[in-house]
Structures are given as C-alpha cells and as structure tokens.
Backbone as CSV, one residue per row, in Angstrom:
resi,resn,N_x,N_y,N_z,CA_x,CA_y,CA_z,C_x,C_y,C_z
1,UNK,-22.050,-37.964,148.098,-21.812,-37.087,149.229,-22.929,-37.283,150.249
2,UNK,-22.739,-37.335,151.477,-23.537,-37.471,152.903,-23.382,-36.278,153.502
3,UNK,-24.959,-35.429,153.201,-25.340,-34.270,153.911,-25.956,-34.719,155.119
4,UNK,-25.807,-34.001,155.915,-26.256,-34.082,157.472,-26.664,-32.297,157.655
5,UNK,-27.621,-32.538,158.896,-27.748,-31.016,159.454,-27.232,-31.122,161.342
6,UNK,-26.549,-30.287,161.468,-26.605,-30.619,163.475,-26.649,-29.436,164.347
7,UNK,-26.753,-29.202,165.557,-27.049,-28.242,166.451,-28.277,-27.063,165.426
8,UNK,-29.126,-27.475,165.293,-30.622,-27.181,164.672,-30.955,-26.447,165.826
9,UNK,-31.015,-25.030,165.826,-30.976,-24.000,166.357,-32.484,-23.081,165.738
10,UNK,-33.051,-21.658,166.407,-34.123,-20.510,165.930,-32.870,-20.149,164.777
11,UNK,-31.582,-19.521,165.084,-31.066,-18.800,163.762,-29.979,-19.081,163.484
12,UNK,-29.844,-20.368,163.550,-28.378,-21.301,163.101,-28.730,-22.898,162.933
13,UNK,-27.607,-23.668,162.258,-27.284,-24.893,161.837,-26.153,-25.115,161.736
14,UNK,-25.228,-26.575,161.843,-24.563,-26.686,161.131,-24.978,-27.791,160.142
15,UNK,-24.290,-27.194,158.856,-24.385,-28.293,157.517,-23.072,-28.943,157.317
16,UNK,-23.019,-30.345,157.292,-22.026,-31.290,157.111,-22.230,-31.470,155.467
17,UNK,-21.139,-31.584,155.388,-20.900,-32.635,154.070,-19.653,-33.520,154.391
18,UNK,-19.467,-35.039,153.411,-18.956,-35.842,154.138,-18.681,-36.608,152.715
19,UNK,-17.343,-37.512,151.865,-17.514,-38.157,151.408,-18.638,-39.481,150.776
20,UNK,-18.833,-39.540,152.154,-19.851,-40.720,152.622,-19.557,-40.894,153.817
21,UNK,-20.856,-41.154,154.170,-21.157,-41.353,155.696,-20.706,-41.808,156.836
22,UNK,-19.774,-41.366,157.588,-19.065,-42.424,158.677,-17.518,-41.997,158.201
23,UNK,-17.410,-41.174,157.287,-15.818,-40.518,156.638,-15.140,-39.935,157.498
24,UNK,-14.361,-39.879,158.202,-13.546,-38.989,158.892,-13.248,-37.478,157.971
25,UNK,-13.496,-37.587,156.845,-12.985,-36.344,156.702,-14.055,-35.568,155.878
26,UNK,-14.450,-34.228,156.479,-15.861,-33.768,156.286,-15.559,-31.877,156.144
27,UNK,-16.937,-31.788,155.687,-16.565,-29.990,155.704,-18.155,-29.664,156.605
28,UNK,-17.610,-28.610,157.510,-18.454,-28.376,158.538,-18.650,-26.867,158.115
29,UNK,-20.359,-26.607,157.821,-20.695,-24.738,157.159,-21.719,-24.588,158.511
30,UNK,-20.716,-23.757,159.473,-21.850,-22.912,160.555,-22.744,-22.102,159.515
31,UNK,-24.221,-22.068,159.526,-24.982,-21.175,159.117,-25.574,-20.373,159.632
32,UNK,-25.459,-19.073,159.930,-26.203,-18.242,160.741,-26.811,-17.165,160.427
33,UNK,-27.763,-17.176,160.911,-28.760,-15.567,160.211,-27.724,-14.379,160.170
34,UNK,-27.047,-13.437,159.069,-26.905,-12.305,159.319,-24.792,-12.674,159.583
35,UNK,-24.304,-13.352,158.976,-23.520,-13.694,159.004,-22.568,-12.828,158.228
36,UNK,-21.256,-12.660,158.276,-20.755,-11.789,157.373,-19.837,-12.834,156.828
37,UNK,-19.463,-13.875,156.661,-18.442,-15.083,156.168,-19.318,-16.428,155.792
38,UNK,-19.162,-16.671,154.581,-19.477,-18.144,154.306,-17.995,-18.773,154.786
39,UNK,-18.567,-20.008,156.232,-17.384,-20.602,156.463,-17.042,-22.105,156.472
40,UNK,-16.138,-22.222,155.738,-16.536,-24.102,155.851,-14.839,-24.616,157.146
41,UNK,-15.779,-25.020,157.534,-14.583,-26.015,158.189,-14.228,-27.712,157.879
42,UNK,-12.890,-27.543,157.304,-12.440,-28.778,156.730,-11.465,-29.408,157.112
43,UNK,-11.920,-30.851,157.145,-10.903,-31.809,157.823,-11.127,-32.760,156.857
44,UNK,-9.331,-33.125,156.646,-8.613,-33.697,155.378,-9.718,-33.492,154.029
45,UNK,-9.869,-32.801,153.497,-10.201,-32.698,152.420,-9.305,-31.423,151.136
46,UNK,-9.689,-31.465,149.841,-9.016,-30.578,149.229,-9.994,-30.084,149.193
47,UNK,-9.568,-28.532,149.486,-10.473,-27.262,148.738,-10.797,-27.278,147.646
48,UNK,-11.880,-26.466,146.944,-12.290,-26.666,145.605,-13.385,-25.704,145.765
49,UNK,-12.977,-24.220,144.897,-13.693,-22.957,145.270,-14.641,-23.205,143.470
50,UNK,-15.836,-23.346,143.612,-16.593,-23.006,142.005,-17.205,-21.706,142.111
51,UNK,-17.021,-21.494,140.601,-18.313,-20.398,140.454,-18.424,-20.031,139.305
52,UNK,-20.132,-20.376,138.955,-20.888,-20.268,137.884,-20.238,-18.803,136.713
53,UNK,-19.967,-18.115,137.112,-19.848,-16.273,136.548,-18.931,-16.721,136.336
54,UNK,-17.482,-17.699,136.654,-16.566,-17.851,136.352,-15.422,-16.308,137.036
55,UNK,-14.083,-17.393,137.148,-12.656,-16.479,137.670,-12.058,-15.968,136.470
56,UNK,-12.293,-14.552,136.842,-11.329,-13.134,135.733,-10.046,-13.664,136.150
57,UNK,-9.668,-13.491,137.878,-8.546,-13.328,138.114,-8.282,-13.742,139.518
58,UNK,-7.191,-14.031,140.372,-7.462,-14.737,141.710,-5.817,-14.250,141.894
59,UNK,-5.211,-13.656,143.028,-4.141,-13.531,143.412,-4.022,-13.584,144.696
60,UNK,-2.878,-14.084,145.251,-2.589,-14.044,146.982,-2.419,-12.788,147.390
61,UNK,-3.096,-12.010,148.050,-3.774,-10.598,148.464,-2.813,-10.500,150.005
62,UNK,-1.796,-11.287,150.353,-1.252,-10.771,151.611,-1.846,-11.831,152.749
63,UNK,-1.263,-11.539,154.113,-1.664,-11.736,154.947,-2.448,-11.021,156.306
64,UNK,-3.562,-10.624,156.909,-3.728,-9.596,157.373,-3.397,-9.956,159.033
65,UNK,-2.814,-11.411,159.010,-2.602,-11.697,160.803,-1.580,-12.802,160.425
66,UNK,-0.785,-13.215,161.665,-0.039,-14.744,161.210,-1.339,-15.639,161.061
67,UNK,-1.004,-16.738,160.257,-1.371,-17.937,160.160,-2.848,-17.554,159.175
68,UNK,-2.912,-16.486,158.784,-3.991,-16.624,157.422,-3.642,-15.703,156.334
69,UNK,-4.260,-16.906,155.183,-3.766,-16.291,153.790,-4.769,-15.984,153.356
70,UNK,-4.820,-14.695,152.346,-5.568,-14.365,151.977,-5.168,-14.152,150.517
71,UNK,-6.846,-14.386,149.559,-6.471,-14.279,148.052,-7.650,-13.340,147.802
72,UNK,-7.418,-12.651,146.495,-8.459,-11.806,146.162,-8.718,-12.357,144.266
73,UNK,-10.361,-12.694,144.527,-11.220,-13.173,143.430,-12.102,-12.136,142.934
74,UNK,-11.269,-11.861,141.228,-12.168,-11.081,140.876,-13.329,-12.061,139.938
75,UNK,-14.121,-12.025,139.543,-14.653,-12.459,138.992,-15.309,-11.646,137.665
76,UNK,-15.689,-12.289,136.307,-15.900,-11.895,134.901,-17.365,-11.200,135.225
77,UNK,-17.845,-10.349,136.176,-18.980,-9.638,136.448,-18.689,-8.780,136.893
78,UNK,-17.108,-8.254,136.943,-16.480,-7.581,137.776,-16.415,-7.539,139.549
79,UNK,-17.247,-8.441,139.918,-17.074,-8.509,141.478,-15.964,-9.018,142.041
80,UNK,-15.693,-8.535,143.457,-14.793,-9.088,144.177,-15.205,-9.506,145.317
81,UNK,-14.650,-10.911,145.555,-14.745,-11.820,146.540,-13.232,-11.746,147.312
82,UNK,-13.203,-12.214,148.465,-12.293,-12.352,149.908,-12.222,-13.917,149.809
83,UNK,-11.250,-14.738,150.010,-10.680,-16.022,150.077,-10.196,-16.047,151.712
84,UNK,-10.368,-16.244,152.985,-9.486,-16.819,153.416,-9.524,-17.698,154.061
85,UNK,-8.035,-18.399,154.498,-7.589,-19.763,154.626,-6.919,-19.452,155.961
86,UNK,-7.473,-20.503,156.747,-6.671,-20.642,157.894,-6.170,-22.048,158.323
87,UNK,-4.955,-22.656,157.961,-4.544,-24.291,157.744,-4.391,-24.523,159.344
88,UNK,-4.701,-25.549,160.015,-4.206,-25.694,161.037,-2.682,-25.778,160.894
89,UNK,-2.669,-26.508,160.147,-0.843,-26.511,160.057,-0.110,-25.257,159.752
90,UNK,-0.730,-24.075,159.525,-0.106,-23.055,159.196,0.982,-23.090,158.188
91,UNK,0.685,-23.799,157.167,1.318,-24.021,155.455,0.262,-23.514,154.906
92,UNK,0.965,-22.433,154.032,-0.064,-22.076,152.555,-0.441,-22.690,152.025
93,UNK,-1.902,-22.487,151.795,-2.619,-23.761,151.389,-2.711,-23.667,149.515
94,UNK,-1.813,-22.403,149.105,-1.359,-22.486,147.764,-2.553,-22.801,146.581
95,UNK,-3.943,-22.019,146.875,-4.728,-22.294,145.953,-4.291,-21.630,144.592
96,UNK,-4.759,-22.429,143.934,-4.648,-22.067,142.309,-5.427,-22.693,141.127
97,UNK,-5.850,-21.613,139.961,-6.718,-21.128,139.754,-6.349,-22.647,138.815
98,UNK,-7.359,-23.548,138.366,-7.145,-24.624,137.972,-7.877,-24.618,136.390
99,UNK,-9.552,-23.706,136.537,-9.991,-23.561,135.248,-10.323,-21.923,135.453
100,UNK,-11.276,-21.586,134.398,-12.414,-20.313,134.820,-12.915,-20.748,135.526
101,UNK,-13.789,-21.919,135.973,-14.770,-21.890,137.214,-14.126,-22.735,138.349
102,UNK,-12.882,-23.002,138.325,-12.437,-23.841,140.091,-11.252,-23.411,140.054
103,UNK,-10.958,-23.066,141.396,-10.025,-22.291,142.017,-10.050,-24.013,143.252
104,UNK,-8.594,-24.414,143.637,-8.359,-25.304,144.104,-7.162,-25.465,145.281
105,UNK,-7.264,-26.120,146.248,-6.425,-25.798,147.271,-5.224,-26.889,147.073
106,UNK,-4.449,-27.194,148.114,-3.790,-28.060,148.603,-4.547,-29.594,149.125
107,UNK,-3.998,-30.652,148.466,-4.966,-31.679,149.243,-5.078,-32.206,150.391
108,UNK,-5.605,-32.739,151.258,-5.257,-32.976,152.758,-5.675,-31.796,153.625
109,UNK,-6.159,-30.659,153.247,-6.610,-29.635,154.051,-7.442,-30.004,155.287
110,UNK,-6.977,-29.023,156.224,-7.869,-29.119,157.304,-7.629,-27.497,157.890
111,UNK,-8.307,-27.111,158.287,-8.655,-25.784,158.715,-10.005,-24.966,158.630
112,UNK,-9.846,-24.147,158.719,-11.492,-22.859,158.524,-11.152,-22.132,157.087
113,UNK,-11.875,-21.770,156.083,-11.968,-21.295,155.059,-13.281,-20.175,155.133
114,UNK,-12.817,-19.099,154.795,-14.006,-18.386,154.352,-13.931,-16.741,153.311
115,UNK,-14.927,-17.459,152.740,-15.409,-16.343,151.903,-16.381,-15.502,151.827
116,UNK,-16.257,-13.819,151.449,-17.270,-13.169,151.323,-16.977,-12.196,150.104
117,UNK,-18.251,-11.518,149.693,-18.138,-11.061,148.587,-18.013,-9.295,149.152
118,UNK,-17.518,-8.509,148.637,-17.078,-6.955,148.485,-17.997,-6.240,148.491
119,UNK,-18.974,-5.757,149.066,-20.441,-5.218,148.558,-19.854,-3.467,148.479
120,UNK,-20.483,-2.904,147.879,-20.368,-1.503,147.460,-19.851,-0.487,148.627
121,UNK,-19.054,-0.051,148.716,-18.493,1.057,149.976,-17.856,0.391,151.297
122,UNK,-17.811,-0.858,150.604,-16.844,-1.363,152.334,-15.132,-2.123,151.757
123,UNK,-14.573,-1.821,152.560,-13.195,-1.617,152.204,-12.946,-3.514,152.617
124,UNK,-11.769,-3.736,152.186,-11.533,-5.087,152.732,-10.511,-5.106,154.089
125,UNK,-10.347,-4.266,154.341,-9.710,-4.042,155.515,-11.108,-4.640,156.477
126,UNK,-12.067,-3.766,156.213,-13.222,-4.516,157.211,-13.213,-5.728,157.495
127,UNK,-12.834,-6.387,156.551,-13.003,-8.347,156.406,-11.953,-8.752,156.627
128,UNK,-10.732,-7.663,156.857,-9.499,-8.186,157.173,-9.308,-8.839,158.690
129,UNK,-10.287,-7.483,159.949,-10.059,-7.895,161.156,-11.327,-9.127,161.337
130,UNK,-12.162,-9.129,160.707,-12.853,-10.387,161.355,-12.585,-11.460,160.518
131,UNK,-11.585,-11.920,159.906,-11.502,-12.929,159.270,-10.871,-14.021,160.589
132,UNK,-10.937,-15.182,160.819,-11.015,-16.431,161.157,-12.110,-16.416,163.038
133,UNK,-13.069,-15.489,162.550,-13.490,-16.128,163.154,-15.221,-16.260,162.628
134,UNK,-16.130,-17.231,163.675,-17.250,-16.599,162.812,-18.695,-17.391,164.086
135,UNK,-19.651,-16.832,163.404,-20.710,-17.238,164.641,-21.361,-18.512,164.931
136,UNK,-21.421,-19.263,165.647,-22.218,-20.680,165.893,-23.518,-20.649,166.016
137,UNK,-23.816,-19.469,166.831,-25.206,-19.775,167.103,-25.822,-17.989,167.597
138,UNK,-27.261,-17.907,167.620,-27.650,-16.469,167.669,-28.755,-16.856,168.442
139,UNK,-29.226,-15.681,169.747,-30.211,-15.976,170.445,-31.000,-14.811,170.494
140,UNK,-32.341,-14.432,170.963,-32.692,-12.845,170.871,-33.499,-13.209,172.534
141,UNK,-33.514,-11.747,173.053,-34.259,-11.760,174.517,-34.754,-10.201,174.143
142,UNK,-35.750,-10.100,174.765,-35.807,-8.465,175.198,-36.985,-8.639,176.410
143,UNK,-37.407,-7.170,176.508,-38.504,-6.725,177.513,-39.151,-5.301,177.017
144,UNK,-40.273,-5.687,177.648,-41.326,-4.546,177.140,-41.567,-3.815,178.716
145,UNK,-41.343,-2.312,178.650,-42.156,-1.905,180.064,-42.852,-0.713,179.540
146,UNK,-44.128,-0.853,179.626,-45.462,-0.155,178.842,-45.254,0.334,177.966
147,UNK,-45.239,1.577,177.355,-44.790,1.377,175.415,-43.339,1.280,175.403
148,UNK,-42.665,0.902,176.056,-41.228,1.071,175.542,-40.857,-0.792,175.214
149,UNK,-40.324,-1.115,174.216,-39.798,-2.233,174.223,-38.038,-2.426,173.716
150,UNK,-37.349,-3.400,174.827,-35.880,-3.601,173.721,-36.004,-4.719,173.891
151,UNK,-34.979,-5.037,172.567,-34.422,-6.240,172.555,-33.041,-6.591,172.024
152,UNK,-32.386,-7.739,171.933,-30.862,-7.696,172.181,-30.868,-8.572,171.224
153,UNK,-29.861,-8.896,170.194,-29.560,-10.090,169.747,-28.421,-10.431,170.152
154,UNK,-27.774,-11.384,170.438,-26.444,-11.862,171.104,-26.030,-13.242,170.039
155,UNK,-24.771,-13.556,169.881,-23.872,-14.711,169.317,-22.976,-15.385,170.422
156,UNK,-22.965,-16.315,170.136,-22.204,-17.050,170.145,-20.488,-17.249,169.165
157,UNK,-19.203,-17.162,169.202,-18.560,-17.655,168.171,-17.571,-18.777,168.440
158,UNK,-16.757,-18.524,166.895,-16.131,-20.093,167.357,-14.930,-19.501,166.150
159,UNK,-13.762,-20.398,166.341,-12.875,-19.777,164.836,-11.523,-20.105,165.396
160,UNK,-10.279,-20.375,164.468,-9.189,-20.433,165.536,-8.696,-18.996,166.065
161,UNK,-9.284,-17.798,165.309,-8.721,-16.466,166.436,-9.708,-15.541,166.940
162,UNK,-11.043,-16.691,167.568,-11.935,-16.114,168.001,-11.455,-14.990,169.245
163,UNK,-10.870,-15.311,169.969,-10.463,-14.522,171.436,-9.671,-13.654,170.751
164,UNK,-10.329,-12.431,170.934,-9.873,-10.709,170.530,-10.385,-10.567,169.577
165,UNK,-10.747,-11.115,168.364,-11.520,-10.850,167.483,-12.755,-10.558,167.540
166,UNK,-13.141,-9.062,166.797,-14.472,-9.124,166.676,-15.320,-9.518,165.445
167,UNK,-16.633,-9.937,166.060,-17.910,-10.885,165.018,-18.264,-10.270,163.764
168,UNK,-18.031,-10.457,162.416,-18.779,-9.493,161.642,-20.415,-10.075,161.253
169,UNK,-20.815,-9.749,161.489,-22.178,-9.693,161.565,-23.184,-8.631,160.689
170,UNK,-23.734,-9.164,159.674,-24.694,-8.169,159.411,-26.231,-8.243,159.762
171,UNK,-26.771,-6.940,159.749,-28.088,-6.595,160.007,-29.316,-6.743,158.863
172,UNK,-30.273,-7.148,158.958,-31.693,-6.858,158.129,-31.835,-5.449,158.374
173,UNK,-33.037,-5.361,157.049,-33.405,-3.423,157.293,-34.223,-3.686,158.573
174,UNK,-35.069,-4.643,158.621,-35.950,-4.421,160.311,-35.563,-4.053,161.235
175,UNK,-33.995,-5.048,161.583,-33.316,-4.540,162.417,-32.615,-3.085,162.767
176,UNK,-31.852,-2.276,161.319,-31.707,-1.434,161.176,-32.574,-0.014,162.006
177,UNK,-33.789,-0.287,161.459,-34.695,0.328,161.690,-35.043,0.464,163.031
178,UNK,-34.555,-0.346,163.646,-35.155,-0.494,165.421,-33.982,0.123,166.301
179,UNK,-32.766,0.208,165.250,-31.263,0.618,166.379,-31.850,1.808,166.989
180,UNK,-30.803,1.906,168.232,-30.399,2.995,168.625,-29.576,3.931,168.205
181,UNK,-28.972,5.182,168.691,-27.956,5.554,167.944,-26.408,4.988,167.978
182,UNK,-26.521,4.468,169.609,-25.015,4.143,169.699,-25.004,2.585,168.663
183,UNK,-26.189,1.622,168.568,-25.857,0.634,167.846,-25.820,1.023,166.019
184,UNK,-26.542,1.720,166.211,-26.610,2.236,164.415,-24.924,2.622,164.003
C-alpha cells in the first residue's frame, strides 16, 4: 500500500492510501481537528470495515436522505457505531458481515463512507442530518481589544450533500470553556 499525505494544513490533512503508487484507484481520509465522521473517500475500491473488539451484529438501519445507506454496528463491547455509504452510483453498496472482525462492501466502490461511534446521550438522528458531508480544512482568527479577547473557528466542507447540510463538528473542553452562551 502507498500512503501519501496532501493539502498539509494548522488543523487538517488529507491521507491517501493507494494500491500502489500511480493506482487510479485510492481512498482519500480528510482529517480534521474536532471532526464528527471518520471519512474515507473511495474510488474503485472494495470496502472492508475491521475491528479489533470484533462485530456482535451489523444491520441496514434505513435510509435517512436519498442516495445514503445506512447500517448500524453493534459491536461485542456493546458499542454502537454509524456506517454510512454514499455510492456515487446510488446502488446499495450491500455490505455484509463477512467474519467477526470484517464487515465488507460491494467491489468497485466509489463514493464517501463514513463512520462514527454513538457516544453516551446522543441520539443517531444527530448523525443522521450530518451524514455525507464532512470538513476539509479548519482555520482560527480572532482579536483582542484590551481585556476582552474573541476568537472564531471556521471550516471549510466538502461531501456529495454538502449544500444545506450542516457540519458536525466537535469541540475540546478548552474550547468549551471559552463559548459563549449562544455558541454553548
């Protein structure tokens, strides 16, 4: 496999992976500080979901928009993970559960994939509206005028249903700590 890094950013990257080098067909992971989706973007490749804790259970969980499927991964630790698939071709990409540890797509994939895990008190409806899209890049500005200081963090995104969708994004406690009320 041929790892690459590109658009080397303060609070982003992207990470390539690639058959080998010069492959047309590659998986592209925007990485961004504070991200709410691990997302890979894949062209012609088969999916191939692992994990160490191993799959309890994996079912097609619905659709929460046209053109993405969604599966729900429980896993033997009892956690739950979010699957979704967005094919360019808009065919189910029909993953299925192949062992305990790989969960496997359709071959020839190309689209955005992403996963996140269920953390304690948030519903999946939350992950329902920001699913296909996700952030490229993150910038921060502010200003100080004598003790008062703000500052802004702003994104960038990218996704096929970026336009109307909103970013899920999470916060550090630092950040937390600095909101206002309307951002808190």
């Amino acid at each position: 496999t041929a790892l690459t890094s590109e658009n080397l950013e303060a609070f982003s990257a992207n990470i390539k992976l690639q058959p080998q080098a010069g492959s047309p067909s590659s998986i592209t992971f925007p990485v961004v500080q504070g991200m709410g989706f691990v997302t890979g973007l894949y062209r012609n490749l088969q999916p191939a979901i692992q994990s160490g804790v191993f799959f309890n259970n994996v079912v097609a969980a619905g659709s929460p928009r046209p053109g993405v499927f969604k599966y729900r991964m429980t896993l033997q630790d009892g956690n739950v993970w979010l699957l979704y698939a967005i094919p360019a071709s808009g065919v189910d990409p029909n993953f299925t559960l192949v062992s305990s540890a790989l969960l496997q797509g359709m071959p020839c994939f190309s689209g955005t994939i992403q996963v996140a895990k269920i953390p304690a008190g948030i519903t999946e409806s939350f992950y329902d509206v920001g699913a296909g899209v996700y952030a490229t890049s993150a910038a921060v500005s502010g200003y100080a005028n004598g003790a008062i200081a703000n500052y802004r963090l702003s994104w960038r995104k990218g996704g096929p249903l970026a336009n109307g969708t909103n970013l899920l994004m999470f916060a550090l406690p630092h950040h937390l700590e600095s909101f206002d009320g309307m951002t808190r």
